[in-house]
LOSE-921909 format. One record per residue (C-alpha): z, x, y; residue in one letter. Coordinates in steps of 0.1 Angstrom, whole numbers. Layout:
REM LOSE-921909
<rec><z>Z</z><x>X</x><y>Y</y><resn>a</resn></rec>
...
REM end
This chain:
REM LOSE-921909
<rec><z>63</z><x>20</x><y>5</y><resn>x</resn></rec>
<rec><z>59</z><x>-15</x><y>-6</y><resn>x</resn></rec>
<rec><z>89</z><x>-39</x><y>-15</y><resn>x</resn></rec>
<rec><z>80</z><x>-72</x><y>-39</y><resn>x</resn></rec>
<rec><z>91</z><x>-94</x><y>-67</y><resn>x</resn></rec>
<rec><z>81</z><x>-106</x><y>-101</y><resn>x</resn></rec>
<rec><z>75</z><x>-141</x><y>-113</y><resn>x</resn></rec>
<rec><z>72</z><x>-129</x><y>-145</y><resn>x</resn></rec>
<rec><z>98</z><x>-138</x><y>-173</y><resn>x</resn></rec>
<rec><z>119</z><x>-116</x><y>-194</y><resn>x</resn></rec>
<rec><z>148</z><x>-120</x><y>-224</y><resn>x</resn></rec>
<rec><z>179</z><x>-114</x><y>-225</y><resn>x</resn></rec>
<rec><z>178</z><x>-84</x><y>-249</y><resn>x</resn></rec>
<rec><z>154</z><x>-65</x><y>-232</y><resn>x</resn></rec>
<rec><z>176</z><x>-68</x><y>-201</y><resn>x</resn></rec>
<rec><z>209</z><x>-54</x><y>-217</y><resn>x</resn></rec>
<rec><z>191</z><x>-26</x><y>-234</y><resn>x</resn></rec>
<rec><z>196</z><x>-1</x><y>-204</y><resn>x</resn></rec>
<rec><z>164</z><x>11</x><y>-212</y><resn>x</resn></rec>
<rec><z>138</z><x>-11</x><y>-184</y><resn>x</resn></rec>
<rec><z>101</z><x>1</x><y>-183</y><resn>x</resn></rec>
<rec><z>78</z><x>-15</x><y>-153</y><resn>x</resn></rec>
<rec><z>37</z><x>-12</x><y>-152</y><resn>x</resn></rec>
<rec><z>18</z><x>-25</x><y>-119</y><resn>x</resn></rec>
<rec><z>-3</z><x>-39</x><y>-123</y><resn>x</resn></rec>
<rec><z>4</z><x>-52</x><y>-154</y><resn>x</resn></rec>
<rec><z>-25</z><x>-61</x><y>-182</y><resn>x</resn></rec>
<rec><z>-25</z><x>-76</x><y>-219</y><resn>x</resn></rec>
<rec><z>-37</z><x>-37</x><y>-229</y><resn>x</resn></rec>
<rec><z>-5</z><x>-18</x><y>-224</y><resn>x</resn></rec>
<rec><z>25</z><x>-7</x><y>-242</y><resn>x</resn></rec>
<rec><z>57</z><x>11</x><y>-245</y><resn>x</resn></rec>
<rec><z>75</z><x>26</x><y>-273</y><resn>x</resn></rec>
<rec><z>111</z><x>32</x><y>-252</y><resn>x</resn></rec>
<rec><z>101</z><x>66</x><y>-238</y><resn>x</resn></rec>
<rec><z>68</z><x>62</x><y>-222</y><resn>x</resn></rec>
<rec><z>39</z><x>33</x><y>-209</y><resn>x</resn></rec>
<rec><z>6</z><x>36</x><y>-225</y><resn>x</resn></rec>
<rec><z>-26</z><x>23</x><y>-205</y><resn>x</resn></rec>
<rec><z>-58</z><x>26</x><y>-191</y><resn>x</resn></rec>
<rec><z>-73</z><x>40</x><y>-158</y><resn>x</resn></rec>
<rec><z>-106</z><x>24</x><y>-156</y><resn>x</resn></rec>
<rec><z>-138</z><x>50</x><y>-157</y><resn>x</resn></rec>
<rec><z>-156</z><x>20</x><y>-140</y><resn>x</resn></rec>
<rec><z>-139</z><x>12</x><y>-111</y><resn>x</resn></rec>
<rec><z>-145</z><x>-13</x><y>-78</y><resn>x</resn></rec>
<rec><z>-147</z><x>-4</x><y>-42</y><resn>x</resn></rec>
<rec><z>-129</z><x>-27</x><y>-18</y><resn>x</resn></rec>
<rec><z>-136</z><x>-20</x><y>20</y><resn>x</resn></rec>
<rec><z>-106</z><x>-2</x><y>36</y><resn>x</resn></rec>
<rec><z>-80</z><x>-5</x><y>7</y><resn>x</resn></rec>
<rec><z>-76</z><x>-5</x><y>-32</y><resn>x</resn></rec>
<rec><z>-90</z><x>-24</x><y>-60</y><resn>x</resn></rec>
<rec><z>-55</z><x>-37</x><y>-74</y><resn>x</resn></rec>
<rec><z>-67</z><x>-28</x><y>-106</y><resn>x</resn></rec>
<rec><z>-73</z><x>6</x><y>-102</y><resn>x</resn></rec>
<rec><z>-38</z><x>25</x><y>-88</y><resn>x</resn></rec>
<rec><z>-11</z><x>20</x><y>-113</y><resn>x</resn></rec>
<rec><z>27</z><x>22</x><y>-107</y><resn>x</resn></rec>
<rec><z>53</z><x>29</x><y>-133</y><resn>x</resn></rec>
<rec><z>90</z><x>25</x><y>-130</y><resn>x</resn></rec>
<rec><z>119</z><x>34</x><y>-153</y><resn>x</resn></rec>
<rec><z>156</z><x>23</x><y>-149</y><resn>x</resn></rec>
<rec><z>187</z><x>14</x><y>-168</y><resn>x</resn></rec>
<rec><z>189</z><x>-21</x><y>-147</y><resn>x</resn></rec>
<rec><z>166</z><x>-46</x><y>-136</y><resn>x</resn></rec>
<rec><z>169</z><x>-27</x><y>-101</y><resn>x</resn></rec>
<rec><z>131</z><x>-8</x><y>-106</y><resn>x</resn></rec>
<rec><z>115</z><x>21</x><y>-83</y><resn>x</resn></rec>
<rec><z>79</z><x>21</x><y>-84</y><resn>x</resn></rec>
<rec><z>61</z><x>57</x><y>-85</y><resn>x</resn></rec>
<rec><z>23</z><x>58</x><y>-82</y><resn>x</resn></rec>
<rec><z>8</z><x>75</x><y>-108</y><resn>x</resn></rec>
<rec><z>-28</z><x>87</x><y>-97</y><resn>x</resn></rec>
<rec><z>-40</z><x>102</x><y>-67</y><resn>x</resn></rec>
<rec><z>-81</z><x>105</x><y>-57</y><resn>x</resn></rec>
<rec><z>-103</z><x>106</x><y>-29</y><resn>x</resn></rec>
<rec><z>-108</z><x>86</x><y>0</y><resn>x</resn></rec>
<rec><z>-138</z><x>85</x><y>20</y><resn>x</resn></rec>
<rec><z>-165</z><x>68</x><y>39</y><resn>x</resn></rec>
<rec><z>-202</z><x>66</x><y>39</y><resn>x</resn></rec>
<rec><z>-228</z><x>74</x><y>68</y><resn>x</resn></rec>
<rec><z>-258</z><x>51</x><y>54</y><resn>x</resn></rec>
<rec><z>-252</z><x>13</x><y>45</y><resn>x</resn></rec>
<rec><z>-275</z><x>12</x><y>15</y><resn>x</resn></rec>
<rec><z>-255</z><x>31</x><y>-12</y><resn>x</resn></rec>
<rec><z>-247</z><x>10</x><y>-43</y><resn>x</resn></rec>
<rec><z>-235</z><x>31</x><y>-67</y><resn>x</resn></rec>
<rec><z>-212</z><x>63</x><y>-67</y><resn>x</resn></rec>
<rec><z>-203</z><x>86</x><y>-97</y><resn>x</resn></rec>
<rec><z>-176</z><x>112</x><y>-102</y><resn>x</resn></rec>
<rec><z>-174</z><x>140</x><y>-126</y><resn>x</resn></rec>
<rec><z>-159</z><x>176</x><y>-127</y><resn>x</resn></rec>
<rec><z>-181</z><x>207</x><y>-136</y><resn>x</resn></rec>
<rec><z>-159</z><x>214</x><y>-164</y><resn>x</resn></rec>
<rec><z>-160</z><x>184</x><y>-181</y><resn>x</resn></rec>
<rec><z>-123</z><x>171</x><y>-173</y><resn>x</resn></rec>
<rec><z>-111</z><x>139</x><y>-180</y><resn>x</resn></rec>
<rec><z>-102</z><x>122</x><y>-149</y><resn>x</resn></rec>
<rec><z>-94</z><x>85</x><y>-164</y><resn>x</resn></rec>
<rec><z>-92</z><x>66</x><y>-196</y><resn>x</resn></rec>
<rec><z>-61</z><x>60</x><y>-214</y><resn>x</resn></rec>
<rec><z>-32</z><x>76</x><y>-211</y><resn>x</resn></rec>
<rec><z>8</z><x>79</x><y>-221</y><resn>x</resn></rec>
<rec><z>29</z><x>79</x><y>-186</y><resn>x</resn></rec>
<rec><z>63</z><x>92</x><y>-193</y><resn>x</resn></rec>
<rec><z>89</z><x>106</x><y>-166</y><resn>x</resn></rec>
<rec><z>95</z><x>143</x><y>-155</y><resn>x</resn></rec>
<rec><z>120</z><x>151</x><y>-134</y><resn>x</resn></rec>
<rec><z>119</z><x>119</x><y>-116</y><resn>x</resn></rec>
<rec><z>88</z><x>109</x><y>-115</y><resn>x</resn></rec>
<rec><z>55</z><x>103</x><y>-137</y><resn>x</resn></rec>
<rec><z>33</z><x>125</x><y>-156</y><resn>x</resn></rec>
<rec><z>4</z><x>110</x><y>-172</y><resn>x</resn></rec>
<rec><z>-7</z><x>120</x><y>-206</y><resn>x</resn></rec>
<rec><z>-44</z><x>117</x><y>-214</y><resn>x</resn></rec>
<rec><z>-46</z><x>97</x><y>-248</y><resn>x</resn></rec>
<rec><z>-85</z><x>88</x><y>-250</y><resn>x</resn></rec>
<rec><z>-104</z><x>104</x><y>-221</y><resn>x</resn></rec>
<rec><z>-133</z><x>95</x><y>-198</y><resn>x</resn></rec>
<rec><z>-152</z><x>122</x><y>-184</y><resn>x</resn></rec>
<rec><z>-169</z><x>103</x><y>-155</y><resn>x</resn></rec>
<rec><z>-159</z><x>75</x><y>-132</y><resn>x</resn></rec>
<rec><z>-184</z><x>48</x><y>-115</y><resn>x</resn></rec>
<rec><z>-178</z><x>31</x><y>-85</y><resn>x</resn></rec>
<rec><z>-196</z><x>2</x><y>-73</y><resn>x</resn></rec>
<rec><z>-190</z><x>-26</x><y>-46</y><resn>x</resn></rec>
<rec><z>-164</z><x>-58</x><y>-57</y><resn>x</resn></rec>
<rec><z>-186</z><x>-75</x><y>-37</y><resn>x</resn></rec>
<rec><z>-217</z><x>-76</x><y>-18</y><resn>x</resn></rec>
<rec><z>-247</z><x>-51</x><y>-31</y><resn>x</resn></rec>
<rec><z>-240</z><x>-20</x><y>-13</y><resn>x</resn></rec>
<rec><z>-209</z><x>-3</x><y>-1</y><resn>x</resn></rec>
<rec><z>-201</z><x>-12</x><y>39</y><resn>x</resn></rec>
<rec><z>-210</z><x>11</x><y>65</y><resn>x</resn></rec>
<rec><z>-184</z><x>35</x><y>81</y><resn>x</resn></rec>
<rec><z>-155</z><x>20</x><y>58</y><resn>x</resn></rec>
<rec><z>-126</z><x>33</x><y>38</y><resn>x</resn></rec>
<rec><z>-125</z><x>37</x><y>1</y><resn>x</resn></rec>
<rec><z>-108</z><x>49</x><y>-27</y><resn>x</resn></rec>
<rec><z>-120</z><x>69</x><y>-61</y><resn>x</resn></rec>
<rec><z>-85</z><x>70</x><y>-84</y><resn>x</resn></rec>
<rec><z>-87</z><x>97</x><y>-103</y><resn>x</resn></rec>
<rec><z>-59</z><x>112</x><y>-131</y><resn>x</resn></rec>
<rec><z>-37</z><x>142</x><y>-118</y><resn>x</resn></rec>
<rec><z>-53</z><x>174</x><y>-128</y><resn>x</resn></rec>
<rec><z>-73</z><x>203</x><y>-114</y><resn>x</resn></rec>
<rec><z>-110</z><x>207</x><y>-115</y><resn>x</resn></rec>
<rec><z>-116</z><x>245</x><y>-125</y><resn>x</resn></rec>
<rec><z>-154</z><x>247</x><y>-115</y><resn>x</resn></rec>
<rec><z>-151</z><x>221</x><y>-84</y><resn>x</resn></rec>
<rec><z>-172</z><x>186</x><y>-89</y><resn>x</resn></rec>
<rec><z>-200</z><x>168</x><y>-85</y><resn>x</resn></rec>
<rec><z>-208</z><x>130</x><y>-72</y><resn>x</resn></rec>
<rec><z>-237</z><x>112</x><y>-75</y><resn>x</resn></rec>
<rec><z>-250</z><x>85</x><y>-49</y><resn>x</resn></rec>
<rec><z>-274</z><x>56</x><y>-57</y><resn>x</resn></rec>
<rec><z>-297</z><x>34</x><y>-32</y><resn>x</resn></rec>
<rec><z>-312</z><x>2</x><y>-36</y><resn>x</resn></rec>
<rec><z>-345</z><x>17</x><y>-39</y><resn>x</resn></rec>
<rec><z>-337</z><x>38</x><y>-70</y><resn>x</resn></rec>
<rec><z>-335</z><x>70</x><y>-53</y><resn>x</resn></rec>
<rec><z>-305</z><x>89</x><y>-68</y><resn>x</resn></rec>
<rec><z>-288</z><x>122</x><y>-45</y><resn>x</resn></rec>
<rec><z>-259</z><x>150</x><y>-57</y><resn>x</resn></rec>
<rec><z>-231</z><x>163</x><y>-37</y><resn>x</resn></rec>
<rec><z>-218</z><x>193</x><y>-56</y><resn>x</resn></rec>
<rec><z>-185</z><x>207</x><y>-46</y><resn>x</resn></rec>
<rec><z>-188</z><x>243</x><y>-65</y><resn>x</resn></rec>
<rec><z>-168</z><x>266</x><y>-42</y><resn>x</resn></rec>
<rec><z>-136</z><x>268</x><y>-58</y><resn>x</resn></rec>
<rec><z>-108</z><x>246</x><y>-76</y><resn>x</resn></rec>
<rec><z>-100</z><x>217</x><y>-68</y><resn>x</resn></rec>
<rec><z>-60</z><x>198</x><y>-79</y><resn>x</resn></rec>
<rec><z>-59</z><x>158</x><y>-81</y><resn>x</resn></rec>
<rec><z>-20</z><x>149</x><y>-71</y><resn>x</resn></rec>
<rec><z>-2</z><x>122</x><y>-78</y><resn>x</resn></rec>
<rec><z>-2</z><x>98</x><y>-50</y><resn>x</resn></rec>
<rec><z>-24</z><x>120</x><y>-27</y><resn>x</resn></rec>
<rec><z>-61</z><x>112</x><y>-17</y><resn>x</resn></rec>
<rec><z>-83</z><x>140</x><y>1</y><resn>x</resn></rec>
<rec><z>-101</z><x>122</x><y>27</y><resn>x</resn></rec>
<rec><z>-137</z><x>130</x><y>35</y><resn>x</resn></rec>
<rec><z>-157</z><x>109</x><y>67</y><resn>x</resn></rec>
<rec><z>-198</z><x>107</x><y>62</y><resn>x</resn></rec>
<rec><z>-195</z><x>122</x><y>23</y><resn>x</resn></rec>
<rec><z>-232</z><x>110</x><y>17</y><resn>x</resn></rec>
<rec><z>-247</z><x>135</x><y>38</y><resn>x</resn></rec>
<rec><z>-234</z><x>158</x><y>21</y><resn>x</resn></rec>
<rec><z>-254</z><x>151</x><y>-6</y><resn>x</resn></rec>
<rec><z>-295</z><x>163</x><y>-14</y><resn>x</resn></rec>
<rec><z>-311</z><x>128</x><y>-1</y><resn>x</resn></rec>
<rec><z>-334</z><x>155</x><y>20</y><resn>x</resn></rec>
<rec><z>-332</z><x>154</x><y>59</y><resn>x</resn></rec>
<rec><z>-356</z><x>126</x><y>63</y><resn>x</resn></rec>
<rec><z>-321</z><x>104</x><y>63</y><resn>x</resn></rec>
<rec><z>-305</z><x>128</x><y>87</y><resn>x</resn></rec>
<rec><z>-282</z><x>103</x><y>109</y><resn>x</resn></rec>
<rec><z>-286</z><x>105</x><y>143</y><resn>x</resn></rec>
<rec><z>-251</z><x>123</x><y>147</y><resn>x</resn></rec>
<rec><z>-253</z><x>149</x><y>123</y><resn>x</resn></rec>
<rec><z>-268</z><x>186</x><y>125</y><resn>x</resn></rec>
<rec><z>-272</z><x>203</x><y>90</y><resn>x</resn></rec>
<rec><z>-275</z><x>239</x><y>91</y><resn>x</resn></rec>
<rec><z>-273</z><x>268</x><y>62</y><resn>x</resn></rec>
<rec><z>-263</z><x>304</x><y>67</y><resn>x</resn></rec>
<rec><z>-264</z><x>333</x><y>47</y><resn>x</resn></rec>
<rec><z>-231</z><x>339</x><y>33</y><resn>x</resn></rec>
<rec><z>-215</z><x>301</x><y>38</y><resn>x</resn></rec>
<rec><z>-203</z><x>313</x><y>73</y><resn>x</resn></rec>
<rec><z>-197</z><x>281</x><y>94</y><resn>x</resn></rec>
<rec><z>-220</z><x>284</x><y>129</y><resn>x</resn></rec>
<rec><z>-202</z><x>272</x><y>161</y><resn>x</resn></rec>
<rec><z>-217</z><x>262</x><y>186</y><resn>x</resn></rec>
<rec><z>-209</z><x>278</x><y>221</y><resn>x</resn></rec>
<rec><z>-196</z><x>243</x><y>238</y><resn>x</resn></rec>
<rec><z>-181</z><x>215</x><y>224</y><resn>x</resn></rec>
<rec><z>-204</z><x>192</x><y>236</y><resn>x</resn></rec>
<rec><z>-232</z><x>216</x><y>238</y><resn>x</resn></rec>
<rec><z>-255</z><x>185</x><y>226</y><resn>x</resn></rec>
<rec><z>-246</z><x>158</x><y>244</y><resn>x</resn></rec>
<rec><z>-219</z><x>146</x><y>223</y><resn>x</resn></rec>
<rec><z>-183</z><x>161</x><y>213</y><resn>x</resn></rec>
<rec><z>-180</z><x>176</x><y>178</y><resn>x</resn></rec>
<rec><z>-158</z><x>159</x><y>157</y><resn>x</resn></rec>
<rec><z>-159</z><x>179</x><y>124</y><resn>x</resn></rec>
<rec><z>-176</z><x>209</x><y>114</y><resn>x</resn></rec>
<rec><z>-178</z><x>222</x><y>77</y><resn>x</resn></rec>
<rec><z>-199</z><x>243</x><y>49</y><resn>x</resn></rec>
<rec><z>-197</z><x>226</x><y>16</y><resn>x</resn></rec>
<rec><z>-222</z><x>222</x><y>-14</y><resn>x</resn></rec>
<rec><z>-243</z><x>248</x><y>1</y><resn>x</resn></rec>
<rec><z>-249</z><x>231</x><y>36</y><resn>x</resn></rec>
<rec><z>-238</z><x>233</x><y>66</y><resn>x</resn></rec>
<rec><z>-228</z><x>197</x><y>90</y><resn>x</resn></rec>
<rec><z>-217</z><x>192</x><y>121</y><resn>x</resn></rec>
<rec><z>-211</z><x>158</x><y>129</y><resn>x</resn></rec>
<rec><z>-205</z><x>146</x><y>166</y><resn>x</resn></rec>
<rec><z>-189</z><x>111</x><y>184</y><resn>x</resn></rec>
<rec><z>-228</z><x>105</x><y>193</y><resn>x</resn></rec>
<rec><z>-260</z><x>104</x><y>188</y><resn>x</resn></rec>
REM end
C-alpha cells in the first residue's frame, strides 16, 4: 500500500464530471473514453535490483471524486539469478499468449481487468543499468493477467553469446493481478550444461519427475534450503558450498 500526491494540474470540468479516471504512471500514449484507460505494458522491459522499473507496473483508479484508490493491474514473476553474468532474459508462453502490449483496463467488480488491444507475444528484460543483471538480487518480469495453457519458456543470455532455456512444461500456469511467483537461482534451471553448476547446487533427474531426498538435511555439509523437479531436472540447492 503506497499513499502519494499529484503535482499534476486538472480543470474544472473534468473535476465536476463524477466520472475521475487515474493511470500510474502516467505517459503521453494513454487514453480514456469515460469507461475504460487504454495503454501499453512494455514487451521490453528494465530490471532494477530489488524493486520495479516505474515504468513497468501500472495502476488504475476510478472514482466519482478526486479521492482515487489505486489497484495494480499486472502481476509477474520475481526472481533472482545464481551467476552474475546474465544480460539478457526473455519470456514467452508455449501457447503463444500475449502477456503485454496494449491494452483497454476497465473495472469489474471493483477492481481492473485488462483487455488486450494489440498484443506482444514475448517480453525482454535487460539491466537499467550496468551490463549484466546483479548477483543474488530481486527482480521483477510484469506480465498481463492470464493463464499459460502449455506452461512457458525463458531464455537467458551471457556476455559471451552463449544463449540457455528454462522450459516450464508441466502444467498451467495463471498470471494474477498483483501477484508475482517468486523463484531463487532461476538460471540453473536452465540448459547452460553442468560445467556452470554453482558450488551450492546438486542437479539430479529421475525417472518419472519424482523428487529424490536426501536421508539428512545436511547430509552434505550444508542445510537444504529448497528442493524441486522442474523443466525436466532435478535441484537441490543448499546455504553452502
Amino acid at each position: 500500500t503506497a499513499v502519494f500526491k499529484t503535482s499534476d494540474s486538472v480543470s474544472g470540468a473534468d473535476i465536476t464530471s463524477g466520472n475521475i479516471w487515474g493511470l500510474y504512471p502516467s505517459n503521453s500514449s494513454s487514453s480514456c473514453d469515460g469507461n475504460a484507460i487504454t495503454t501499453t505494458l512494455p514487451a521490453t522491459q528494465y530490471g532494477v535490483p530489488n524493486t520495479f522499473d516505474k515504468n513497468i507496473f501500472p495502476a488504475v483508479a476510478h472514482s466519482s471524486s478526486t479521492n482515487l484508490q489505486f489497484y495494480n493491474v499486472c502481476g509477474g514473476i520475481k526472481f533472482n539469478l545464481a551467476f552474475d553474468d546474465i544480460k539478457k532474459i526473455t519470456f514467452r508462453g508455449n501457447n503463444n499468449e500475449d502477456v503485454a502490449g496494449e491494452v483497454s483496463i476497465s473495472f469489474v467488480d471493483g477492481v481492473p481487468k485488462a483487455t488486450v488491444v494489440n498484443g506482444a507475444k514475448e517480453i525482454t528484460l535487460t539491466p537499467k543499468t550496468g551490463a549484466t543483471f546483479t548477483k543474488g538480487a530481486d527482480y521483477y518480469i510484469t506480465l498481463l493477467p492470464g493463464t499459460f495453457s502449455d506452461g512457458f519458456t525463458m531464455s537467458f543470455t551471457t556476455t559471451d553469446g552463449s544463449v540457455a532455456f528454462f522450459n516450464y512444461s508441466e502444467g498451467e500456469v495463471t498470471i494474477r493481478r498483483s501477484i508475482f511467483s517468486r523463484k531463487s537461482n532461476l538460471d540453473v534451471y536452465a540448459s547452460f550444461g553442468d560445467e556452470r553448476q554453482p558450488n551450492n547446487v546438486i542437479y539430479y533427474t529421475s525417472k518419472d519427475g519424482t523428487i529424490i531426498t536426501p536421508y539428512a538435511p545436511d547430509v552434505f555439509g550444508a542445510n537444504i534450503i529448497s528442493n524441486e523437479y522442474v523443466g525436466g531436472r532435478g535441484v537441490i540447492t543448499f546455504d553452502g558450498d
